[in-house]
C-alpha positions as a LaTeX table, in Angstrom:
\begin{tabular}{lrrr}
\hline
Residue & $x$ (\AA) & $y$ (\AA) & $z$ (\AA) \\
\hline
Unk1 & $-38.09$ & 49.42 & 24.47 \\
Unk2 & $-37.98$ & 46.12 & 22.56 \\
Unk3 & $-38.17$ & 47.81 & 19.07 \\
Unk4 & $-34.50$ & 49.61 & 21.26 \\
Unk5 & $-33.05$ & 46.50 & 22.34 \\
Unk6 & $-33.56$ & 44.79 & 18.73 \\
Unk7 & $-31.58$ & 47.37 & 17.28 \\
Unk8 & $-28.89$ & 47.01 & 20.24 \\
Unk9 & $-28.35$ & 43.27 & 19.41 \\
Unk10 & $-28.21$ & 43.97 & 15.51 \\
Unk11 & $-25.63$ & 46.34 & 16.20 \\
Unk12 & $-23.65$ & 44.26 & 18.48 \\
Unk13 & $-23.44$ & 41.53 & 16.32 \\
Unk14 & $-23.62$ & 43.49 & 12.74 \\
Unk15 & $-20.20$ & 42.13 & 11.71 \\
Unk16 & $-21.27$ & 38.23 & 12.61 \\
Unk17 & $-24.77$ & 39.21 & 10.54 \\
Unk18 & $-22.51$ & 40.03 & 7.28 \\
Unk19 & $-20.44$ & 37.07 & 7.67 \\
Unk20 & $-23.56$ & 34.53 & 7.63 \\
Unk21 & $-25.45$ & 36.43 & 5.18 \\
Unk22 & $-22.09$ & 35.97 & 2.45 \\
Unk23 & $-21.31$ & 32.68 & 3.86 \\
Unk24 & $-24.73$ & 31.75 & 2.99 \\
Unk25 & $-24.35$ & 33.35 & $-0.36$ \\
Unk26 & $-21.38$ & 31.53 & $-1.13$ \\
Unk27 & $-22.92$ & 28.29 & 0.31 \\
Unk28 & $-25.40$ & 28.47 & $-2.06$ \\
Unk29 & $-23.17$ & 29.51 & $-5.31$ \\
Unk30 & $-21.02$ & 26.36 & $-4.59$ \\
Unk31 & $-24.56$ & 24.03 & $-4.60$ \\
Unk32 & $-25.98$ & 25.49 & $-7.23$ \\
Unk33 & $-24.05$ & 23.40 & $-9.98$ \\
Unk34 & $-24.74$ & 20.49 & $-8.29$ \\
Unk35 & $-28.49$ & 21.41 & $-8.19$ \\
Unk36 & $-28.30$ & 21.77 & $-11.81$ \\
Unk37 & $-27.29$ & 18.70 & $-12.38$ \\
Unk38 & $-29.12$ & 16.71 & $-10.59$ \\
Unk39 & $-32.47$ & 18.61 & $-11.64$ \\
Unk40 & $-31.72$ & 18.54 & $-15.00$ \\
Unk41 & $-30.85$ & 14.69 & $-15.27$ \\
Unk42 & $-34.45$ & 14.77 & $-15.02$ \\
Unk43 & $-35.41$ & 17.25 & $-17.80$ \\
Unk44 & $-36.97$ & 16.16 & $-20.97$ \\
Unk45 & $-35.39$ & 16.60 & $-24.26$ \\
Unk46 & $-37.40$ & 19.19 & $-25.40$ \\
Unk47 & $-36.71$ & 21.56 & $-22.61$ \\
Unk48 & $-33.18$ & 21.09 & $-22.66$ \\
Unk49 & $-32.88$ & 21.81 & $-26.64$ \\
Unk50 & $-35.27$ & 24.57 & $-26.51$ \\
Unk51 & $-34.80$ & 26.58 & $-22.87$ \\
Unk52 & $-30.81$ & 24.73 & $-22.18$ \\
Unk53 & $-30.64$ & 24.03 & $-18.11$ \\
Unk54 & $-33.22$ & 24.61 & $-15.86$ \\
Unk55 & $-33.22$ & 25.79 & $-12.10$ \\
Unk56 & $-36.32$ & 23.67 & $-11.52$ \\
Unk57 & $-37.67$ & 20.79 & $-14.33$ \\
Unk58 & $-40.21$ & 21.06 & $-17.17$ \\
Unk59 & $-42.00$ & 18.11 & $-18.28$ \\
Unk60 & $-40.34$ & 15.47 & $-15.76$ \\
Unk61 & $-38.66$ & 12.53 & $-17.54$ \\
Unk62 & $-36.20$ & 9.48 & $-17.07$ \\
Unk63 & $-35.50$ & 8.47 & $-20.23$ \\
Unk64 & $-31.57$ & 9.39 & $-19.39$ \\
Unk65 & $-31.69$ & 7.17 & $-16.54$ \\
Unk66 & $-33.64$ & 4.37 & $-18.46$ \\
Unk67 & $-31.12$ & 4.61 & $-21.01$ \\
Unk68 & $-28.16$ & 4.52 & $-18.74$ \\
Unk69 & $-29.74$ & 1.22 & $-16.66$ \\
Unk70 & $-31.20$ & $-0.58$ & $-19.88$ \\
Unk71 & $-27.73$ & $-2.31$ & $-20.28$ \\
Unk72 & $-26.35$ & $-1.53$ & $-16.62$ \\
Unk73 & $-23.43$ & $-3.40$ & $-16.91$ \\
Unk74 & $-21.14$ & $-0.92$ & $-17.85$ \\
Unk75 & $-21.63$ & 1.10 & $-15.07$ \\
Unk76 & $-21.90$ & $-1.17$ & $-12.34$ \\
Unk77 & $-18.56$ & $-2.66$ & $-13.46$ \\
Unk78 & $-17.37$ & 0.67 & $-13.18$ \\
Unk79 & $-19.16$ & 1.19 & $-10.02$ \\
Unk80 & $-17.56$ & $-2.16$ & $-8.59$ \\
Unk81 & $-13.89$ & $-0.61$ & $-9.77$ \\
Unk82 & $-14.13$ & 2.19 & $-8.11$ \\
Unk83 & $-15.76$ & 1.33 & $-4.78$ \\
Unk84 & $-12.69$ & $-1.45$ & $-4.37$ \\
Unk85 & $-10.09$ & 1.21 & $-5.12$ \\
Unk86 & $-11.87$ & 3.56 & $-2.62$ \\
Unk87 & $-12.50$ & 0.93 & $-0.09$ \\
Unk88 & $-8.70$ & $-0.83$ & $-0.38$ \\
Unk89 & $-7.03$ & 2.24 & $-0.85$ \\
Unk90 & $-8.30$ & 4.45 & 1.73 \\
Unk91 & $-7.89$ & 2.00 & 4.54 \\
Unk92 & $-4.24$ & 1.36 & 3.10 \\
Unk93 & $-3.71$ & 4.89 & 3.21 \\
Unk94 & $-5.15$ & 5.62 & 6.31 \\
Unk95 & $-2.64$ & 2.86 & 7.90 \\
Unk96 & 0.24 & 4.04 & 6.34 \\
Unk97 & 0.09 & 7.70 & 7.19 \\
Unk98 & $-1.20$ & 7.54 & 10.45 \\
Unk99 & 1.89 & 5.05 & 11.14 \\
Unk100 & 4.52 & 7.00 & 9.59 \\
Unk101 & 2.94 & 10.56 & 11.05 \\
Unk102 & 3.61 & 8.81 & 14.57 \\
Unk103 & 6.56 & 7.95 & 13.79 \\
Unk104 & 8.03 & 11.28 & 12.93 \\
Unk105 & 6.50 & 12.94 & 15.73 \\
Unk106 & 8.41 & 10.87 & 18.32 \\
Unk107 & 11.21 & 13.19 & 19.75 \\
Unk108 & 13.29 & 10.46 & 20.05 \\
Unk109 & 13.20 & 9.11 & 16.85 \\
Unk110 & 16.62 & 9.94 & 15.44 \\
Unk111 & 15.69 & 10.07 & 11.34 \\
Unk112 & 12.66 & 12.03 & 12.55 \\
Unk113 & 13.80 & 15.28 & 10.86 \\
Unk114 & 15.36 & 13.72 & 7.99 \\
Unk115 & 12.02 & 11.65 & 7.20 \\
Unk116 & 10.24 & 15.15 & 7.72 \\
Unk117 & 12.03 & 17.21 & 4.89 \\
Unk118 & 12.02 & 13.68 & 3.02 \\
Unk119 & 8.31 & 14.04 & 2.89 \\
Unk120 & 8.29 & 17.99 & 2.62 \\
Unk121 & 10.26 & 17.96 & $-0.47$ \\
Unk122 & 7.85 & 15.69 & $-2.49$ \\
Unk123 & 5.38 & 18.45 & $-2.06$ \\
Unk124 & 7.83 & 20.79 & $-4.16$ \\
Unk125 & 9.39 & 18.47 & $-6.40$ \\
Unk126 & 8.28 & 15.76 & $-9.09$ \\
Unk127 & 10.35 & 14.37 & $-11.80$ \\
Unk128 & 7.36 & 15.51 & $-14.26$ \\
Unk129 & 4.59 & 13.46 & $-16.11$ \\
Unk130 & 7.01 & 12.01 & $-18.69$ \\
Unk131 & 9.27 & 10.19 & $-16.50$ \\
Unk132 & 6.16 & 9.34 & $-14.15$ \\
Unk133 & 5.11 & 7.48 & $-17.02$ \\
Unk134 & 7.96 & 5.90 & $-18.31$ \\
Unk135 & 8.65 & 4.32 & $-14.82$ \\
Unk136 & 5.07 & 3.01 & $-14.18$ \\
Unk137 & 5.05 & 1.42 & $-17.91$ \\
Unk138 & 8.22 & 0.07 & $-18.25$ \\
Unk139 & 10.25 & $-0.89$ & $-15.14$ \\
Unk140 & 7.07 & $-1.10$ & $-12.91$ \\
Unk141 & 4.89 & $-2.46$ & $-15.47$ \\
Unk142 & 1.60 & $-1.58$ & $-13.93$ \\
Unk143 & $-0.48$ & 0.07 & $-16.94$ \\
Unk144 & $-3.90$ & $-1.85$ & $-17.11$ \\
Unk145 & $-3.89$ & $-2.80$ & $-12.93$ \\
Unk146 & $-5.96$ & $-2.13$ & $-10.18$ \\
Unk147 & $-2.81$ & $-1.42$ & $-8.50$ \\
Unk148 & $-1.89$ & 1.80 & $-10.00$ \\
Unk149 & $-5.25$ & 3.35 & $-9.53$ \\
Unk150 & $-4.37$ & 2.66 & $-5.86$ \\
Unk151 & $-0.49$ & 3.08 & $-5.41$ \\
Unk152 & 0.07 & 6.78 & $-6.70$ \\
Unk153 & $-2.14$ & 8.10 & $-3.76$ \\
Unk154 & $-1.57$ & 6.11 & $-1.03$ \\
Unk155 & 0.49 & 8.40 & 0.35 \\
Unk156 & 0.58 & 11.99 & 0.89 \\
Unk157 & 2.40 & 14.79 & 1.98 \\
Unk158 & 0.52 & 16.96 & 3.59 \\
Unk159 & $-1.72$ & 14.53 & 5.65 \\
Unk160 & 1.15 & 13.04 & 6.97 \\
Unk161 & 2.33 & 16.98 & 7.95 \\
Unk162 & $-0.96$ & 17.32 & 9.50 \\
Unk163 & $-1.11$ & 13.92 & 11.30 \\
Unk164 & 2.71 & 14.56 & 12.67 \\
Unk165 & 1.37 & 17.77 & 14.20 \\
Unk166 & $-1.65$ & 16.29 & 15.16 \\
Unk167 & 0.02 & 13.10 & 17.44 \\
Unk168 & 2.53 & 15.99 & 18.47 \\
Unk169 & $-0.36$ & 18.06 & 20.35 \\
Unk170 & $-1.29$ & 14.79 & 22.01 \\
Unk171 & $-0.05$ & 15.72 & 26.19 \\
Unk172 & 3.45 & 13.88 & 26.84 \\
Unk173 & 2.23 & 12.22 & 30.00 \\
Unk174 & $-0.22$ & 10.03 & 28.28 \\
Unk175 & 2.48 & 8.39 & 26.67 \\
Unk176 & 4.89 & 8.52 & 29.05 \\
Unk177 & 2.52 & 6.94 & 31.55 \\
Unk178 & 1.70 & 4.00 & 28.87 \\
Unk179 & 5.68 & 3.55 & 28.55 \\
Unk180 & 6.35 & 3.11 & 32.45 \\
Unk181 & 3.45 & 0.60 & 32.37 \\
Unk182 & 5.45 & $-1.07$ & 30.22 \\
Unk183 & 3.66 & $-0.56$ & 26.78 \\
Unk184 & 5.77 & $-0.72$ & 23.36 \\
Unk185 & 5.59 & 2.06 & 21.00 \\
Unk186 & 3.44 & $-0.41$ & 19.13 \\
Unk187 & 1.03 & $-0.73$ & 22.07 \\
Unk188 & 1.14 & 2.87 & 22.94 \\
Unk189 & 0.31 & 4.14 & 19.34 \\
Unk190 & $-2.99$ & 1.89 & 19.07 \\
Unk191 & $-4.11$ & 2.07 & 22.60 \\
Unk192 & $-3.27$ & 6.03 & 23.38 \\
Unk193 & $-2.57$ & 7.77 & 20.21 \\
Unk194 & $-4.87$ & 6.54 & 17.44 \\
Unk195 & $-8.32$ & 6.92 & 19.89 \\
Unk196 & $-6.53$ & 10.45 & 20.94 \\
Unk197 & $-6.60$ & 11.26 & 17.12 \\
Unk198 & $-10.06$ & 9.90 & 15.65 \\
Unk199 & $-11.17$ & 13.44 & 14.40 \\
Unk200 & $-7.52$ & 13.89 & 12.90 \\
Unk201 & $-7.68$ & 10.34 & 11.81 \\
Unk202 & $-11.49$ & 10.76 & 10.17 \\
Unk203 & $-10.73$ & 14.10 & 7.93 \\
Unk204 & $-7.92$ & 12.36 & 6.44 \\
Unk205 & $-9.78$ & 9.53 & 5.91 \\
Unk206 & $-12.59$ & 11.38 & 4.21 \\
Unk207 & $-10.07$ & 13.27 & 1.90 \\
Unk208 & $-8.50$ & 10.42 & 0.78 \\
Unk209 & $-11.58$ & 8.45 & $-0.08$ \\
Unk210 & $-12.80$ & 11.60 & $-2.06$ \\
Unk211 & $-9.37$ & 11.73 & $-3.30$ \\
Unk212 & $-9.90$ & 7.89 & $-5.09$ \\
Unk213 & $-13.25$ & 8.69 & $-5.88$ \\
Unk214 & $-12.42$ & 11.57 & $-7.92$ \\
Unk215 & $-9.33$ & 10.50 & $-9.00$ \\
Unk216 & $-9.59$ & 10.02 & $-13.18$ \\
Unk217 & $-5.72$ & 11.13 & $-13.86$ \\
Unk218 & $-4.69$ & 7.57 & $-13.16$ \\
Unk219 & $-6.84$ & 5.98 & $-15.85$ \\
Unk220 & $-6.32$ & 8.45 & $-17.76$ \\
Unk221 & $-2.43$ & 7.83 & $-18.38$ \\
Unk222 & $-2.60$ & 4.01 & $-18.00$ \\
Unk223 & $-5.27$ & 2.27 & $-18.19$ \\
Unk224 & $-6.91$ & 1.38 & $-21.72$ \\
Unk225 & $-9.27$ & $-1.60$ & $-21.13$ \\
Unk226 & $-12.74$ & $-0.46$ & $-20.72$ \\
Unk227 & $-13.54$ & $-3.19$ & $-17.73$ \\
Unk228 & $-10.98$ & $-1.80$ & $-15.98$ \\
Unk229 & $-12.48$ & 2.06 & $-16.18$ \\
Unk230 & $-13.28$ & 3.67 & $-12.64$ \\
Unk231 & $-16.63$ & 6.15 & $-12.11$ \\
Unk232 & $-14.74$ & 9.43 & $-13.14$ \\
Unk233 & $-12.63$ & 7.96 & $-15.98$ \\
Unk234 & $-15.92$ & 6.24 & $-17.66$ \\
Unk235 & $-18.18$ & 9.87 & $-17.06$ \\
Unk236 & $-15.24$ & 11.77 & $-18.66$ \\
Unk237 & $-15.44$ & 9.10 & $-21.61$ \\
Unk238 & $-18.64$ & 10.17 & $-21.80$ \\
Unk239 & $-18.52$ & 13.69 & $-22.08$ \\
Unk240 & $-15.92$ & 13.17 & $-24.94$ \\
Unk241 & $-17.44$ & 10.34 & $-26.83$ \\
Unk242 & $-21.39$ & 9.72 & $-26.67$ \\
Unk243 & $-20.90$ & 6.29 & $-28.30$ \\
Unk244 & $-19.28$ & 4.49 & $-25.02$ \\
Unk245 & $-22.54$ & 4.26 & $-23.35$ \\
Unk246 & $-25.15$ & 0.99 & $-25.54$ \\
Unk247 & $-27.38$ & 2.42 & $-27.25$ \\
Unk248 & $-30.36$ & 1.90 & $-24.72$ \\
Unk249 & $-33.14$ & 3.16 & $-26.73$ \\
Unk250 & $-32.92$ & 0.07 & $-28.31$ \\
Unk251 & $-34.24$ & $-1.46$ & $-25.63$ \\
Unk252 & $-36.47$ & 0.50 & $-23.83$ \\
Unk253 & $-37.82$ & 2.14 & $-27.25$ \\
Unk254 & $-36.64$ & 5.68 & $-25.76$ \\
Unk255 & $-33.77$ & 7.75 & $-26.75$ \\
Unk256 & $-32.77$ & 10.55 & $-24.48$ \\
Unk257 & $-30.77$ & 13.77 & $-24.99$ \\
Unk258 & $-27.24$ & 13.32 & $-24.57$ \\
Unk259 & $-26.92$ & 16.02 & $-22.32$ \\
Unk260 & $-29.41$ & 14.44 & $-20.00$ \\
Unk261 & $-27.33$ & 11.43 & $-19.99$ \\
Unk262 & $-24.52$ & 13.31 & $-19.01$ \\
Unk263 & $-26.58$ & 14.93 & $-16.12$ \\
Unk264 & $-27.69$ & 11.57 & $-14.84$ \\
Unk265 & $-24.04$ & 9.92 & $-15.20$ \\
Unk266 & $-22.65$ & 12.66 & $-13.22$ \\
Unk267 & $-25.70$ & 12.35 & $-10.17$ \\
Unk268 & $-24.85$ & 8.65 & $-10.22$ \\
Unk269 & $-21.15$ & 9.38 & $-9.81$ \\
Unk270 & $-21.49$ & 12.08 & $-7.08$ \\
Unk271 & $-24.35$ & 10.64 & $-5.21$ \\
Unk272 & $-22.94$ & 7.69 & $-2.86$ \\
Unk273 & $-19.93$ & 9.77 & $-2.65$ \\
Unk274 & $-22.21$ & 12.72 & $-0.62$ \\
Unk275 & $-24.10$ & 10.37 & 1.87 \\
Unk276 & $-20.78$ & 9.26 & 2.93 \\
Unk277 & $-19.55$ & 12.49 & 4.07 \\
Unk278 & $-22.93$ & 12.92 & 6.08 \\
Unk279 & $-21.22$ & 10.46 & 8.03 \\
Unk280 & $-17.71$ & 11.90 & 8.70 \\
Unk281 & $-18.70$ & 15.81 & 8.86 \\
Unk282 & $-19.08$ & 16.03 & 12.96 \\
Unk283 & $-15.15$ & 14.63 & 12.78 \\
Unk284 & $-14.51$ & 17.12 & 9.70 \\
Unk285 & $-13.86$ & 20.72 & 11.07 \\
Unk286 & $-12.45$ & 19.64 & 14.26 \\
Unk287 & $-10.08$ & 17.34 & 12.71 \\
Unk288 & $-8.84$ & 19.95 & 10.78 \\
Unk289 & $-8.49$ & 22.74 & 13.59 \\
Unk290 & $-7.04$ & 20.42 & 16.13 \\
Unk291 & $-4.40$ & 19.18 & 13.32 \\
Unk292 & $-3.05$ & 22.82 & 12.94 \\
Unk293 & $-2.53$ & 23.31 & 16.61 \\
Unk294 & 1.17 & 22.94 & 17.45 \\
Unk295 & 1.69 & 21.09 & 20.67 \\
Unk296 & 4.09 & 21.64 & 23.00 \\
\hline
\end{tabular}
């Protein structure tokens, strides 16, 4: 009888069996490179040149990360760039498009719908890297600031299109009932809408900050002094020219592979970046599901 019921339940729920088992499968595929990387920051030289990457490390070593930290200042000026771009910029961002999202979401906001395709179009249309360029060099004259690693994504699209839809699934009455109490729309958007929208609010947050902690195309166009270089942009040096990191064998009498280095520059990079979103993921899922729900 139980061996009967087992096979009842497996049946019943074959379908939602398959879709774990390749939903595990593809979990695992998408972690896999990042297990590589991290195990093989630790691999010695001679495993590495001989056997290339390993699932699981032969002969243990840090000489990449004793390397890397023998002259740390390169990377924690790096570090210290692009923590205050992530930091400044995501709670600038945050600001901005939860304000504006509210804003175009009021029905009786007049420009509501012009504002809309306004920001709909941008996600069509550029004018192209070329004159990008041109206008940040010359007539904005931001190459080599802090402020264009912050100012091309303080803004976008899309999480303003899912913020709008977001605020517009928040119930009418709420803020009707804060407007006959006599609350401003300034009053009514931090007191009623923004704790309405904190999952909404969170997953935008959370792309945006991995958003300026990726982001490398910024310093890539403009910026040319090395104490300037974010995380990203100085790994990507890296992995085209060996010589930007000091020579730290010098001073710890150890010289590791370069792909090791490589390894351990990109676990460094990717590390703080993951403990964050431990943080954020309860907000993550929901934010997004409750943003594509079209109110009433």
């Amino acid at each position: 009888m139980q061996a009967i019921s087992i096979a009842r339940i497996l049946k019943r729920n074959s379908f939602s069996i398959v879709i774990l088992i390749l939903l595990g499968i593809i979990a695992i595929g998408s972690l896999l490179p990042m297990w590589i990387m991290i195990i093989n920051s630790f691999a010695s030289d001679e495993v590495l040149a001989n056997h290339g990457f390993q699932v699981w490390p032969q002969n243990f070593s840090l000489k990449a990360y004793m390397q890397i930290f023998a002259q740390p200042e390169f990377l924690f000026r790096s570090y210290g760039v692009t923590v205050f771009i992530t930091a400044v910029g995501t709670v600038a961002a945050v600001i901005i498009t939860t304000m504006f999202s509210y804003v175009i979401s009021r029905p009786g906001f007049r420009a509501r719908k012009v504002l809309s395709l306004y920001i709909y179009i941008t996600m069509l249309f550029n004018g192209g890297a070329l004159s990008y360029y041109i206008w940040v060099t010359r007539y904005y004259q931001l190459k080599n600031t802090l402020a264009i690693l912050i100012l091309p994504l303080l803004i976008s699209p899309f999480y303003v299109l899912l913020m709008r839809t977001y605020f517009s699934s928040i119930p009418k009455s709420f803020l009707e009932a804060a407007r006959l109490d006599g609350a401003s729309e300034m009053r009514t958007f931090v007191s009623i809408a923004v704790p309405l929208s904190l999952p909404s609010i969170a997953t935008v947050g959370l792309f945006t900050m991995l958003g300026y902690w990726n982001d490398m195309y910024q310093a890539l166009l403009f910026i040319d002094k090395q104490v300037l270089y974010p995380l990203q942009f100085l790994l990507y040096k890296l992995l085209s020219n060996q010589g930007i990191i000091p020579q730290g064998g010098n001073y710890t009498g150890t010289v590791s592979s370069p792909i090791a280095q490589r390894m351990a520059m990109g676990t460094l990079a990717i590390l703080p970046i993951l403990f964050s979103f431990t943080f954020v993921q309860k907000y993550f899922i929901r934010g997004i599901t409750l943003g594509g729900i079209k109110g009433e």
